[in-house]
DSSP file (Angstrom, degrees, kcal/mol; ACC not computed):
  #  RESIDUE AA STRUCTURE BP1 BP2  ACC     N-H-->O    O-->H-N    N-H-->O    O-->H-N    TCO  KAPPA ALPHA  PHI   PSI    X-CA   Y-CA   Z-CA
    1    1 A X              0   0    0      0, 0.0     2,-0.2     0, 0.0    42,-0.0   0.000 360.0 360.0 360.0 150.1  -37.6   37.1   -1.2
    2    2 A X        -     0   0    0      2,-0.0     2,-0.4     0, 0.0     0, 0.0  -0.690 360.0-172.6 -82.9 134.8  -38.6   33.5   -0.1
    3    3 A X        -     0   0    0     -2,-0.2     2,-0.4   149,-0.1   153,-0.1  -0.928  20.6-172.4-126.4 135.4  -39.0   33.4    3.7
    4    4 A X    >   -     0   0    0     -2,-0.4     3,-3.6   151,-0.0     4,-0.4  -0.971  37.2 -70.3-128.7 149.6  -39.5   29.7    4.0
    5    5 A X  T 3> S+     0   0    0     -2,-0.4     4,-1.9     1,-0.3   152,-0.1   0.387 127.7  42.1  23.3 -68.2  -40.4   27.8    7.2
    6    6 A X  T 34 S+     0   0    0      2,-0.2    -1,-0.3     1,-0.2     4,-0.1   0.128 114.5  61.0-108.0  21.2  -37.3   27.8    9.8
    7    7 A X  T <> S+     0   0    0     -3,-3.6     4,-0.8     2,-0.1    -2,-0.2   0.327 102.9  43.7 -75.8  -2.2  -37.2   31.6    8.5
    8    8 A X  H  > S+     0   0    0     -4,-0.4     4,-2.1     2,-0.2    -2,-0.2   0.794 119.1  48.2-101.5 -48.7  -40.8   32.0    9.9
    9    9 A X  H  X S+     0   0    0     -4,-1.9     4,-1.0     2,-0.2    -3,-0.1   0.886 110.8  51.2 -43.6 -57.9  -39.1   29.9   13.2
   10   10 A X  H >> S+     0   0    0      2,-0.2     3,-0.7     3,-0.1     4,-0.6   0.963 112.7  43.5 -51.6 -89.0  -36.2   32.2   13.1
   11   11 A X  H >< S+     0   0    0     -4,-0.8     3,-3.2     1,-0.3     4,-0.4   0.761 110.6  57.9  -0.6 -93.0  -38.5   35.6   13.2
   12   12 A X  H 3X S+     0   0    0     -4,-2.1     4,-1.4     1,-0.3    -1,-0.3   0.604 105.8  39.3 -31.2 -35.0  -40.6   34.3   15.6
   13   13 A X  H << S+     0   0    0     -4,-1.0    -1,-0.3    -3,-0.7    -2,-0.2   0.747 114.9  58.7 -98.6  -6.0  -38.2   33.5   18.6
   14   14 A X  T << S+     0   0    0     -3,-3.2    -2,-0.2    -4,-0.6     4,-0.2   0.212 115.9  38.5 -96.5   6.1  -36.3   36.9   17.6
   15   15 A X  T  4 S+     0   0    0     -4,-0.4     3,-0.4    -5,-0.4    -2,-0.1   0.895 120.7  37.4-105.9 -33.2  -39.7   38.4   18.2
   16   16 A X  S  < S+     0   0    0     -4,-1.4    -2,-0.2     1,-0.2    -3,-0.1   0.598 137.3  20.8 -80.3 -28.5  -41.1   36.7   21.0
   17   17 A X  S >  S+     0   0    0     -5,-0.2     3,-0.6    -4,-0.1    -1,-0.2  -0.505  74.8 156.0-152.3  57.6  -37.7   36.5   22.8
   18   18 A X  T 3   +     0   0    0     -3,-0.4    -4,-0.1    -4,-0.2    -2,-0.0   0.377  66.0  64.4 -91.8  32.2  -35.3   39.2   21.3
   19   19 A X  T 3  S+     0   0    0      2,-0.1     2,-0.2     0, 0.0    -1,-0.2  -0.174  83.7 114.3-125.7  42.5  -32.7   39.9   23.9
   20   20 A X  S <  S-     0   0    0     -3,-0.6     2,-0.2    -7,-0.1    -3,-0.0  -0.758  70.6-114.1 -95.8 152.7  -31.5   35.9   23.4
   21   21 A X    >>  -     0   0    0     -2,-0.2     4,-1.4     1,-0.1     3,-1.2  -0.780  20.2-114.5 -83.7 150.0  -28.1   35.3   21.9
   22   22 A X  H 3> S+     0   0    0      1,-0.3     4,-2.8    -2,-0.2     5,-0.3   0.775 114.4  70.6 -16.7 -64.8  -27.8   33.9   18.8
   23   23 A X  H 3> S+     0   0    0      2,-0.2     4,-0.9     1,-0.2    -1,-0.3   0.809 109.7  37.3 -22.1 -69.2  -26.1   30.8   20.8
   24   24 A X  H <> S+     0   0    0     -3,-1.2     4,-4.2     2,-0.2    -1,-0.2   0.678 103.6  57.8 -62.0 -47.6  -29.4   30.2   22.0
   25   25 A X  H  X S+     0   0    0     -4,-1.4     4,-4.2     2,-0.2     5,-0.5   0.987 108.7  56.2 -61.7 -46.7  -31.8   30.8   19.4
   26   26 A X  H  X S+     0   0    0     -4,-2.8     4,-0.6     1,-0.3     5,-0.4   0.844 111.1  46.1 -53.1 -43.9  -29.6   28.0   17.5
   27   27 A X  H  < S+     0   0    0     -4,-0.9     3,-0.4    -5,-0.3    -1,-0.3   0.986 113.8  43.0 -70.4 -49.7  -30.2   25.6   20.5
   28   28 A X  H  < S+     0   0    0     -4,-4.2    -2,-0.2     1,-0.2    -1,-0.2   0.920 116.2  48.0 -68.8 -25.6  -33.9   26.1   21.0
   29   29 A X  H  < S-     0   0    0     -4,-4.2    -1,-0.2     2,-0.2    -3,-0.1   0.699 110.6-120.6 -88.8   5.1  -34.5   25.9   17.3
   30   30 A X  S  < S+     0   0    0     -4,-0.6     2,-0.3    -5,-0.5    -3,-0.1   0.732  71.8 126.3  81.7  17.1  -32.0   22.3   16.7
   31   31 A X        -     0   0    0     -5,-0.4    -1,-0.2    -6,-0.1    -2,-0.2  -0.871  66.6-107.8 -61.0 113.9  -29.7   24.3   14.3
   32   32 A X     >  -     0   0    0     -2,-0.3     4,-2.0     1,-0.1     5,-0.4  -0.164  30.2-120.5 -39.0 144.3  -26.1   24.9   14.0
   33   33 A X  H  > S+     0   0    0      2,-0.2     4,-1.7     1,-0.2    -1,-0.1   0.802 113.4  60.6   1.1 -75.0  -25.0   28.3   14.7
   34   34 A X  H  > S+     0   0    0      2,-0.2     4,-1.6     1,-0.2     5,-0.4   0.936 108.0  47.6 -60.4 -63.2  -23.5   28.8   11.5
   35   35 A X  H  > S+     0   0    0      1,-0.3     4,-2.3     2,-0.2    -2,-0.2   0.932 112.4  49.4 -56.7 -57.9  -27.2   28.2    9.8
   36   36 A X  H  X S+     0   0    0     -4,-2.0     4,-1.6     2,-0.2    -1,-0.3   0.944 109.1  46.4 -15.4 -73.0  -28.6   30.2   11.9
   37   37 A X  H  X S+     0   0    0     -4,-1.7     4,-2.3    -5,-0.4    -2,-0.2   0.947 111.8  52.0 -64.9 -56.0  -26.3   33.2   11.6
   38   38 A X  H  X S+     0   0    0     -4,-1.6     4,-3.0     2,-0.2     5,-0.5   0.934 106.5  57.0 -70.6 -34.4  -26.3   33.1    7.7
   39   39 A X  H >X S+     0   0    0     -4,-2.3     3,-4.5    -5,-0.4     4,-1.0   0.710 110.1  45.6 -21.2-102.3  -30.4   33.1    8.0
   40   40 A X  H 3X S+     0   0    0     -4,-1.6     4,-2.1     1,-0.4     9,-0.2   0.438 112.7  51.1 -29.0 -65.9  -30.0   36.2    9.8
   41   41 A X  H 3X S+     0   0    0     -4,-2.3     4,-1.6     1,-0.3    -1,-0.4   0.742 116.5  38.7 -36.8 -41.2  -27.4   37.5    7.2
   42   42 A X  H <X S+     0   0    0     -3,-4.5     4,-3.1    -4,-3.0     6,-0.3   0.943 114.1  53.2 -93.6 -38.0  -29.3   36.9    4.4
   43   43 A X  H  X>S+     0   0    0     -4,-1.0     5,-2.6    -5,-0.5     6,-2.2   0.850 109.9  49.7 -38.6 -46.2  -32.4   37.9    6.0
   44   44 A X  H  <5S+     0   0    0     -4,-2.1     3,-0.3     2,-0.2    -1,-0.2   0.939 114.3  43.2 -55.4 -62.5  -30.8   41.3    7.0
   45   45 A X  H  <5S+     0   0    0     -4,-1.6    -2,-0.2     1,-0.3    -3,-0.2   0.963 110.6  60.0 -78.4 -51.2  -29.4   42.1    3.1
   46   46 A X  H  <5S-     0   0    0     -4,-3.1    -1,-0.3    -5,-0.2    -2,-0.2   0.891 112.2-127.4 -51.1 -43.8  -32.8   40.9    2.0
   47   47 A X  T  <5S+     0   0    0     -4,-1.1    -3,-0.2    -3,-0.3     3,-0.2   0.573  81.9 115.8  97.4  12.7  -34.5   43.8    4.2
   48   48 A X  S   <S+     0   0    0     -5,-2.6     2,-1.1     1,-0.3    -4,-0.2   0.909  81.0  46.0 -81.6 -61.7  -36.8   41.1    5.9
   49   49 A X  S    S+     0   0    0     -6,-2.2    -1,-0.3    -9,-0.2    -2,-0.2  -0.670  73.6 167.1 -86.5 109.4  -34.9   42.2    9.1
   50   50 A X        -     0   0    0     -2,-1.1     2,-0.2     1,-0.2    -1,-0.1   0.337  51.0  -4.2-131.4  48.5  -34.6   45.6    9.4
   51   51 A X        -     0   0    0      1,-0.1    -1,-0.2     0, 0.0    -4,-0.0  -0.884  35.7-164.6 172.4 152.1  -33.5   46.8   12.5
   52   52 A X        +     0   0    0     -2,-0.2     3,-0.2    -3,-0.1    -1,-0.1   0.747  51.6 118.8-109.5 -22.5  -32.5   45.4   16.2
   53   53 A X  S    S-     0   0    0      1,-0.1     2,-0.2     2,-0.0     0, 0.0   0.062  79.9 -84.8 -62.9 149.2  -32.5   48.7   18.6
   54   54 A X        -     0   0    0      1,-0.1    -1,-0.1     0, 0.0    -2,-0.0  -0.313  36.5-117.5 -79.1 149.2  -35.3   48.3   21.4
   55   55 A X        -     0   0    0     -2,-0.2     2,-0.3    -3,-0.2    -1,-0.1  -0.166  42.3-156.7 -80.6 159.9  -38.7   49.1   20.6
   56   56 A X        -     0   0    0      5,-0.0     2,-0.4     3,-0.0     3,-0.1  -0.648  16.5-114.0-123.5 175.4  -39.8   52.1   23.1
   57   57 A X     >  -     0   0    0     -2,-0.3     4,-0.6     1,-0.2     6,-0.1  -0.866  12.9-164.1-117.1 126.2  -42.8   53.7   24.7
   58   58 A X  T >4>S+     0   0    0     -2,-0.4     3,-0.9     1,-0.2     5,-0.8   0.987  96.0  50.4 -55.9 -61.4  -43.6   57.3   23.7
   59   59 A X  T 345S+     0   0    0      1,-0.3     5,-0.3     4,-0.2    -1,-0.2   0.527 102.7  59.4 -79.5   6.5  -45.8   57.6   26.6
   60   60 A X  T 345S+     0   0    0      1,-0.2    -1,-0.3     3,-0.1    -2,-0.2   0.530 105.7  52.4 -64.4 -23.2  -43.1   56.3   29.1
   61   61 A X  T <<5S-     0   0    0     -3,-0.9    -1,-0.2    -4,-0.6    -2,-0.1   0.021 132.8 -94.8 -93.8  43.5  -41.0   59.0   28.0
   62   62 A X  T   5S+     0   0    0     -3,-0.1    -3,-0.2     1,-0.1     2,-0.2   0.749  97.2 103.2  22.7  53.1  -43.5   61.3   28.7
   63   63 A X      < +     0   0    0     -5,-0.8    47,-0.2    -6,-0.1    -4,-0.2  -0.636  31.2 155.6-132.5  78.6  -45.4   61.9   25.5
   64   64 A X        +     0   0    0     -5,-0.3     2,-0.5    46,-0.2    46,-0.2   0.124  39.9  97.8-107.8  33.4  -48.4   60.0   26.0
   65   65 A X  E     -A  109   0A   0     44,-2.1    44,-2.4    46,-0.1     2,-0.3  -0.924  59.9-160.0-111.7 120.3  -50.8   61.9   23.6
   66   66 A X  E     -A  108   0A   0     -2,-0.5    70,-1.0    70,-0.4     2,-0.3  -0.898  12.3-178.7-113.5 148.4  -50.8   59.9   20.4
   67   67 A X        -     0   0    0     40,-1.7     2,-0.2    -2,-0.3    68,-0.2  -0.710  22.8-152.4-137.9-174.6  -52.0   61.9   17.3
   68   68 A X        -     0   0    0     -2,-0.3    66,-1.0    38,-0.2    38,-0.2  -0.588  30.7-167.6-152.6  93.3  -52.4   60.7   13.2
   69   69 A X  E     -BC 105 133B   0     36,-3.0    36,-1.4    64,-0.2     2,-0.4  -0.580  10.4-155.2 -62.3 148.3  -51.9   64.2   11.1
   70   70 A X  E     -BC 104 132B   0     62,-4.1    62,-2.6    34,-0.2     2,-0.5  -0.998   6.6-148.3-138.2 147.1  -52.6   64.5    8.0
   71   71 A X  E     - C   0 131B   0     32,-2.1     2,-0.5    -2,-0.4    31,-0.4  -0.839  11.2-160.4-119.2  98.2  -50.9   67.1    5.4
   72   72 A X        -     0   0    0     58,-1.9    57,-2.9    -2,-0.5    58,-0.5  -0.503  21.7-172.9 -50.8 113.1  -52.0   68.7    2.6
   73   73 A X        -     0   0    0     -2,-0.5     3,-0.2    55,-0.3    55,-0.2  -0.970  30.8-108.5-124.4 136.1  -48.9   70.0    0.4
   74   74 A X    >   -     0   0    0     -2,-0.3     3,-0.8     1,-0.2    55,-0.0  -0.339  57.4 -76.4 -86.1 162.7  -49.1   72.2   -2.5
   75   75 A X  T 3  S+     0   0    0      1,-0.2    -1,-0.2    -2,-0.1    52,-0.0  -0.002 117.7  14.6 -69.9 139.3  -48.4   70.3   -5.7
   76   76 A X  T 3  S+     0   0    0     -3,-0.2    -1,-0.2     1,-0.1    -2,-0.1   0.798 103.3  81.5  69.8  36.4  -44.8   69.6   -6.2
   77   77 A X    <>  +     0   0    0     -3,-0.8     4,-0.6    50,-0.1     5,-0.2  -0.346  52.8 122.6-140.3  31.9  -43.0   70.5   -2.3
   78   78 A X  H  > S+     0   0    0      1,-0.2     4,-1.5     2,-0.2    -3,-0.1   0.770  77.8  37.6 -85.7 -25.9  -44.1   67.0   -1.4
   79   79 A X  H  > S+     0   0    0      1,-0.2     4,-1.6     2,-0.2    -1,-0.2   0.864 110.2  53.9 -86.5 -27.1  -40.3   66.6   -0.7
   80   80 A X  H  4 S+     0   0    0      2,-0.2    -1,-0.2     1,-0.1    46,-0.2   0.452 110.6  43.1 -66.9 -20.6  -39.4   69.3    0.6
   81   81 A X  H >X S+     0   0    0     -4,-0.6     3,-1.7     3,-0.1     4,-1.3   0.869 110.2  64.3 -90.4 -33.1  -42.2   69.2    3.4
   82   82 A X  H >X S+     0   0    0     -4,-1.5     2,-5.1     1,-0.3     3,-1.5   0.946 104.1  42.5 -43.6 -88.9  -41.1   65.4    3.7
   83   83 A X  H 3< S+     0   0    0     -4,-1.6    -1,-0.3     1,-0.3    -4,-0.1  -0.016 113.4  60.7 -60.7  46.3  -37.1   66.4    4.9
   84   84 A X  H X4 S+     0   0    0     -2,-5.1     3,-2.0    -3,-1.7     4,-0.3   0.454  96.4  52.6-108.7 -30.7  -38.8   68.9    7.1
   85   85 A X  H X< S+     0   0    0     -3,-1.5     3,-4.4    -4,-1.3     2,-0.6   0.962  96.5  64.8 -16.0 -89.5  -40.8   66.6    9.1
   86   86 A X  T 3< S+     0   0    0     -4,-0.8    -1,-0.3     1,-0.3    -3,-0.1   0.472  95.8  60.6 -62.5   2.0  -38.0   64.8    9.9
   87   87 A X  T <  S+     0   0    0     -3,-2.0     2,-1.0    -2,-0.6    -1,-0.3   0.709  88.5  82.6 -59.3 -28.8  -36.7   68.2   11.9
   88   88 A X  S X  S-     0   0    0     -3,-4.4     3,-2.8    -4,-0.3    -1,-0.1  -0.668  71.5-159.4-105.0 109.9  -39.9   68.1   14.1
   89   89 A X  T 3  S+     0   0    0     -2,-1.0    -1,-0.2     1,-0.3    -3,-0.0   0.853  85.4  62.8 -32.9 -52.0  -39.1   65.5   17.0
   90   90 A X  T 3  S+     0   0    0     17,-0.1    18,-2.4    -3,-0.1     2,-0.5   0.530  83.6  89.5 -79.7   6.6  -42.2   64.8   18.0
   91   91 A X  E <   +D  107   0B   0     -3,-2.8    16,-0.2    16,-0.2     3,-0.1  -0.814  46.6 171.1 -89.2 145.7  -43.0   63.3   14.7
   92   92 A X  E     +     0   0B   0     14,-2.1     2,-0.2    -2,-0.5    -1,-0.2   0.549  63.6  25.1-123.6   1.4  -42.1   59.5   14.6
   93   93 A X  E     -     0   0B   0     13,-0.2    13,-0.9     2,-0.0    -1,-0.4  -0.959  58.6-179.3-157.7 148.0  -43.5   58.4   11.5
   94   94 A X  E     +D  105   0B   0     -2,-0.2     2,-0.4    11,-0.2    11,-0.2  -0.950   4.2 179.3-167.2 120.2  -44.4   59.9    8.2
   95   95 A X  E     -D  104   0B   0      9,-1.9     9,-2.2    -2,-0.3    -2,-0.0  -0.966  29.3-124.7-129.3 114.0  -45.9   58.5    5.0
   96   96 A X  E     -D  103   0B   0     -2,-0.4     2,-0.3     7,-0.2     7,-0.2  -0.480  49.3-169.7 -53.5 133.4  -47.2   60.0    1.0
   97   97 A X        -     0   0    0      5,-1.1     2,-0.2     4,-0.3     4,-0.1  -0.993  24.6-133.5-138.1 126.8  -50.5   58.9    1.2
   98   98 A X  S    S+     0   0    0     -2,-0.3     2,-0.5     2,-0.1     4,-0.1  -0.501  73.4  30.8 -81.0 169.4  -53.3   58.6   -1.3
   99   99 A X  S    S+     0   0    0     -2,-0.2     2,-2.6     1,-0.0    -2,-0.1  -0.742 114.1  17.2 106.7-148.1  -56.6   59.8   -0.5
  100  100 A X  S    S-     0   0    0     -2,-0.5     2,-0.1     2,-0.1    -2,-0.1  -0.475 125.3  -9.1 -69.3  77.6  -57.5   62.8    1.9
  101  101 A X  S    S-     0   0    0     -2,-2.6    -4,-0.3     1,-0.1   -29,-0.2  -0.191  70.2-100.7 117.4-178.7  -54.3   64.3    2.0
  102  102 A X  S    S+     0   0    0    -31,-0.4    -5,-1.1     1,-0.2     2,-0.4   0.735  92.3  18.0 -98.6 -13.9  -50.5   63.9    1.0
  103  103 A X  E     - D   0  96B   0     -7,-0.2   -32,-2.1   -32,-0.2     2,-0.5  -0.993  63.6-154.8-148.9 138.8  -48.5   62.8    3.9
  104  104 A X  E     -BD  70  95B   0     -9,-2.2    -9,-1.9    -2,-0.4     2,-0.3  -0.884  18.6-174.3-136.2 128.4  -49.5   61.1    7.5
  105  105 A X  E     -BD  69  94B   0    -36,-1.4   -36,-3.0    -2,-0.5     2,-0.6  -0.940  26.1-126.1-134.0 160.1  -47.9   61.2   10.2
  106  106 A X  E     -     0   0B   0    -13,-0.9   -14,-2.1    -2,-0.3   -13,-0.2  -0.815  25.1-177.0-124.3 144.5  -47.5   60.3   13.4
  107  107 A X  E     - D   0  91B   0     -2,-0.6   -40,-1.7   -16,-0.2     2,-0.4  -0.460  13.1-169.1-118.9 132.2  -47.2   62.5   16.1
  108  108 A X  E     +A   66   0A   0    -18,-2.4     2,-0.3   -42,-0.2   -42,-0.2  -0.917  15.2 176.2-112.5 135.0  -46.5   62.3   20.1
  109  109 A X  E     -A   65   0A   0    -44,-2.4   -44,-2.1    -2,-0.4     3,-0.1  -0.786  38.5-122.1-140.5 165.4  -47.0   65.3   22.1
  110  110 A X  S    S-     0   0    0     -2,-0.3     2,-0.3   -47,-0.2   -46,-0.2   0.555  95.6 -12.2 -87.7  -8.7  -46.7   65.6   26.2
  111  111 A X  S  > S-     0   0    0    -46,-0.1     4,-1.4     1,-0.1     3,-0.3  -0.929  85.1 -93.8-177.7 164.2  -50.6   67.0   26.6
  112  112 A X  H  > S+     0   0    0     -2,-0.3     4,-1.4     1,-0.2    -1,-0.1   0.684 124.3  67.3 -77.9  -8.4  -53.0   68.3   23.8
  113  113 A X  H  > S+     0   0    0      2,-0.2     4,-1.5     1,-0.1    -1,-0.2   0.971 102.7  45.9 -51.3 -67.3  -51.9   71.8   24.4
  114  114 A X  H  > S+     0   0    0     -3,-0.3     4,-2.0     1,-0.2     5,-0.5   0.828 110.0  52.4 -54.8 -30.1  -48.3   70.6   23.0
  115  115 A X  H  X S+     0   0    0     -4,-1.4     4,-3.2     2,-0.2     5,-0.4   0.953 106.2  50.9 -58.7 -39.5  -50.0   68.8   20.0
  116  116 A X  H >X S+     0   0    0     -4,-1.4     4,-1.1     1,-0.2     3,-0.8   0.828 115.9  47.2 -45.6 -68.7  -51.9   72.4   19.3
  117  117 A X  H >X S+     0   0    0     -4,-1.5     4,-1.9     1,-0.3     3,-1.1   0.713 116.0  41.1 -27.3 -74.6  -47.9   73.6   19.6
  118  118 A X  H 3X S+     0   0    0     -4,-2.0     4,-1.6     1,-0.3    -1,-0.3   0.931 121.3  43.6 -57.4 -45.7  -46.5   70.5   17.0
  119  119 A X  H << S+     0   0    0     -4,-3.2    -1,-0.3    -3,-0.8    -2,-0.3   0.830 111.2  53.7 -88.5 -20.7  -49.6   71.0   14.5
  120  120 A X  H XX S+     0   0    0     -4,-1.1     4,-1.2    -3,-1.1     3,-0.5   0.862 111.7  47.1 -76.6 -60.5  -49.2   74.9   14.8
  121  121 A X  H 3< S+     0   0    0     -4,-1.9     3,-0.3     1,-0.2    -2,-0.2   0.813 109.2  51.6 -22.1 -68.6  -45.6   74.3   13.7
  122  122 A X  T 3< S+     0   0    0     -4,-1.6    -1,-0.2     2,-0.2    -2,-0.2   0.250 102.4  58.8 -58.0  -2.7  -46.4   71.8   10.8
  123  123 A X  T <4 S+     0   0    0     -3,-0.5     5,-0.2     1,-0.2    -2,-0.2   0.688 109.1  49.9-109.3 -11.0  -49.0   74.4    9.1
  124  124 A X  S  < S+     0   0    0     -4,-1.2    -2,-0.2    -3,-0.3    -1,-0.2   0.316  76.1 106.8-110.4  32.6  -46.0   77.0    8.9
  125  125 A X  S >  S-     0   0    0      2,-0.0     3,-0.7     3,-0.0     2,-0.4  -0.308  91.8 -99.7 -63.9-176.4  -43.6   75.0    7.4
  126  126 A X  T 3  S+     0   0    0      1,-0.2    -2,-0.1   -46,-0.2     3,-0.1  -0.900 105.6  25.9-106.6 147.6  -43.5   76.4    3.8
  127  127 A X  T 3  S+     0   0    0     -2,-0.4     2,-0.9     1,-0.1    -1,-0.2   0.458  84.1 125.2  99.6  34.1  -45.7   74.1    1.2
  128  128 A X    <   -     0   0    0     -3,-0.7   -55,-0.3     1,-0.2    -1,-0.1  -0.820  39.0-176.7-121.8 120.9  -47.8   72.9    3.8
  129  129 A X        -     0   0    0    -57,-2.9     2,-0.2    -2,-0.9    -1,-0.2   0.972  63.3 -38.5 -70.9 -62.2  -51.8   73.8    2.6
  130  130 A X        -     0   0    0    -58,-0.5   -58,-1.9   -60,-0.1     2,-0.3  -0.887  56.0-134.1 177.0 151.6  -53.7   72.6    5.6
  131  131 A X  E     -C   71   0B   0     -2,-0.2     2,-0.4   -60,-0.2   -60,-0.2  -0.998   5.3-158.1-145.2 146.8  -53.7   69.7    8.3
  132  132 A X  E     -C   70   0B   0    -62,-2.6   -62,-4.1    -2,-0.3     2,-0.3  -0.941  16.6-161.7-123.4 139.0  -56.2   67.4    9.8
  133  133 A X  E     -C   69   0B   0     -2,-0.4     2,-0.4   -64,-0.2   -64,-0.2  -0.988  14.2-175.9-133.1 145.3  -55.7   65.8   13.0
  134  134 A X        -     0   0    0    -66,-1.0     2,-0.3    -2,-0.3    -2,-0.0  -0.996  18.6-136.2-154.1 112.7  -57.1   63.1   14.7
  135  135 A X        -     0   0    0     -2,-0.4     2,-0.5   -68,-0.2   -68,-0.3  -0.685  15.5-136.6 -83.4 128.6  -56.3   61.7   18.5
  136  136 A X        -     0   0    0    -70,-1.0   -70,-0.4    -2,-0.3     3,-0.2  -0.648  16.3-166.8 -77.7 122.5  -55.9   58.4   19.1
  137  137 A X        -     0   0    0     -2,-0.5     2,-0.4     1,-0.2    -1,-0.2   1.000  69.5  -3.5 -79.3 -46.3  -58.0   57.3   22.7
  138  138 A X        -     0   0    0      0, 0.0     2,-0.3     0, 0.0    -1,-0.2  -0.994  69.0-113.3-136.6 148.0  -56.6   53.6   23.3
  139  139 A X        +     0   0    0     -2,-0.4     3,-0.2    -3,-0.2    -3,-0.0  -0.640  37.2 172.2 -34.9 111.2  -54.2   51.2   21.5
  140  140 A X  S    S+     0   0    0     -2,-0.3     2,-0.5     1,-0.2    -1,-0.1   0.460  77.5  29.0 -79.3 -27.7  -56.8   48.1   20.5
  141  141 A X  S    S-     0   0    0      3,-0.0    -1,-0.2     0, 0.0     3,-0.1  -0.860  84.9-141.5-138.6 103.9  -54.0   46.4   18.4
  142  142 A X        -     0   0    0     -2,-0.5     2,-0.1    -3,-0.2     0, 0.0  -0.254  41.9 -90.4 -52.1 147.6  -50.7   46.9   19.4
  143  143 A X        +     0   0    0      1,-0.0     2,-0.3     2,-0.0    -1,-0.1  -0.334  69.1 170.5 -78.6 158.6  -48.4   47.3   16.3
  144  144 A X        -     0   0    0     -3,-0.1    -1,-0.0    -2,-0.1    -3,-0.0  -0.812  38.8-176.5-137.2 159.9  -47.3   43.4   15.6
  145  145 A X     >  +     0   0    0     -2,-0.3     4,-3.9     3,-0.0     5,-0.2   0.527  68.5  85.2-126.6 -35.4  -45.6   41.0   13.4
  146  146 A X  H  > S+     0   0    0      1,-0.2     4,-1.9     2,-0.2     5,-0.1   0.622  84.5  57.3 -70.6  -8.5  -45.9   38.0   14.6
  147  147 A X  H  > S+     0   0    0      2,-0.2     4,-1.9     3,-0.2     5,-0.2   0.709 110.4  51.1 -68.5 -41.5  -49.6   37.0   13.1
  148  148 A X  H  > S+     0   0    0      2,-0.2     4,-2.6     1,-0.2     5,-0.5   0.976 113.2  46.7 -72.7 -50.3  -48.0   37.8    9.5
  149  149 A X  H  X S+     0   0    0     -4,-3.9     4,-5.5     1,-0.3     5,-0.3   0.982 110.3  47.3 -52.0 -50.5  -45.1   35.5   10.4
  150  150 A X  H  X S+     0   0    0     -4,-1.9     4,-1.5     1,-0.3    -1,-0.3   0.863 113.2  49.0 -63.0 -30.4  -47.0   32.9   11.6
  151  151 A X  H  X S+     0   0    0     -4,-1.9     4,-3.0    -3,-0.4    -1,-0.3   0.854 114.6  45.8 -67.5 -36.1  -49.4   33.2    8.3
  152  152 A X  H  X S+     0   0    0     -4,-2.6     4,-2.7    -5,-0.2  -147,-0.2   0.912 114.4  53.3 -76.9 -28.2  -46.0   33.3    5.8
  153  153 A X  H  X S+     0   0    0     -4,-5.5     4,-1.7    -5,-0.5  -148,-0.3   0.972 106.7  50.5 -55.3 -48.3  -45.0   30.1    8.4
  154  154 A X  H >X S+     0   0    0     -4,-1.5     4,-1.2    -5,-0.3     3,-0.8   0.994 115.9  47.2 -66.8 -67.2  -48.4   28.4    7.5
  155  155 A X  H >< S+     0   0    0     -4,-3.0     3,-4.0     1,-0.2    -1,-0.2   0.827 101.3  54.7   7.7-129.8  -47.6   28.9    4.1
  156  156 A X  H 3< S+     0   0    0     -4,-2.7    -1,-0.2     1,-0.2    -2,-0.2   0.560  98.8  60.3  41.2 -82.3  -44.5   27.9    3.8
  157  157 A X  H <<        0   0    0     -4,-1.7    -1,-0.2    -3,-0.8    -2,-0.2   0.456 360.0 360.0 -83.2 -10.3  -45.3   24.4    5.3
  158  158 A X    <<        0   0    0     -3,-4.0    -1,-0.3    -4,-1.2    -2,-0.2   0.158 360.0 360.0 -60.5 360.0  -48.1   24.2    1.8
C-alpha cells in the first residue's frame, strides 16, 4: 500500500501524541475531519495501523528481566510448539526464524530464577529439542517507528 505524505503526517502525530482526539489531529494537521478519519480507515483495512491499546512496561508490572529464547523444534511440530507458546504468559513475542534455531521469543520473567522457571517450562513442552537463551542488560534503542515514518515521509515528498 502507498503511504503517501499526509499519511507519514498522520502516523506521526498518532505516534508522538496518541491519546489526541481525532478532532484535533484534524486541526493541527489543516484537514477536515472527514479526510482525516477515512486516512485512518483505510490505513486500518490496509494493516499500516494495527492496533491502538497502550503500549506497556513489562518491568513496571514487575517483570523487569528481559530474555531473547531461542527454540529448537523437531521437524514438523513447528506449529504445534507455536499455539503452545502462546499458553506461557510470560512470553510476549514469538517468531519462525531462520538461522540458529526455529522460533524466538521473547520472554519477561520477575528475577533470573523465574526465567530458569519459564525456560524450564519451554524445554518440556512436547517437540521442543533444546533452547538457548540470552539476557538482555539495557534497552539502547527503544522499539520505534517514527524514523521509518519519517524515511517513507522523505520519500514520499520525491
Amino acid at each position: 500500500m502507498a503511504v503517501d505524505e499526509l499519511d507519514t503526517r498522520i502516523l506521526r502525530l498518532l505516534l508522538e501524541q496518541p491519546r489526541t482526539s481525532v478532532r484535533e489531529y484534524a486541526r493541527v494537521l489543516g484537514i477536515a475531519r472527514g479526510t482525516l478519519q477515512a486516512r485512518l480507515d483505510r490505513m486500518e483495512r490496509d494493516g499500516v495501523i494495527t492496533g491502538t491499546a497502550p503500549s506497556l512496561s513489562p518491568a513496571a508490572l514487575g517483570h523487569p528481566v528481559l530474555a531473547f529464547v531461542h527454540i529448537e523444534v523437531t521437524q514438523g511440530r513447528l506449529d504445534e510448539v507455536g499455539e503452545a507458546l502462546a499458553a506461557v504468559p510470560e512470553i510476549v513475542e514469538a517468531f519462525s526464524i531462520t538461522g540458529g534455531g526455529d522460533l524466538l521469543t521473547r520472554v519477561v520473567a520477575r528475577d533470573n530464577a523465574h526465567l530458569e522457571d519459564v525456560v524450564q517450562k519451554l524445554i518440556s513442552l512436547p517437540g521442543v529439542v533444546r533452547t538457548r537463551s540470552e539476557v538482555a542488560l539495557r534497552e539502547r534503542v527503544p522499539h520505534r517507528l517514527l524514523p521509518l515514518v519519517e524515511s517513507i515521509g522523505r520519500s514520499a515528498r520525491r
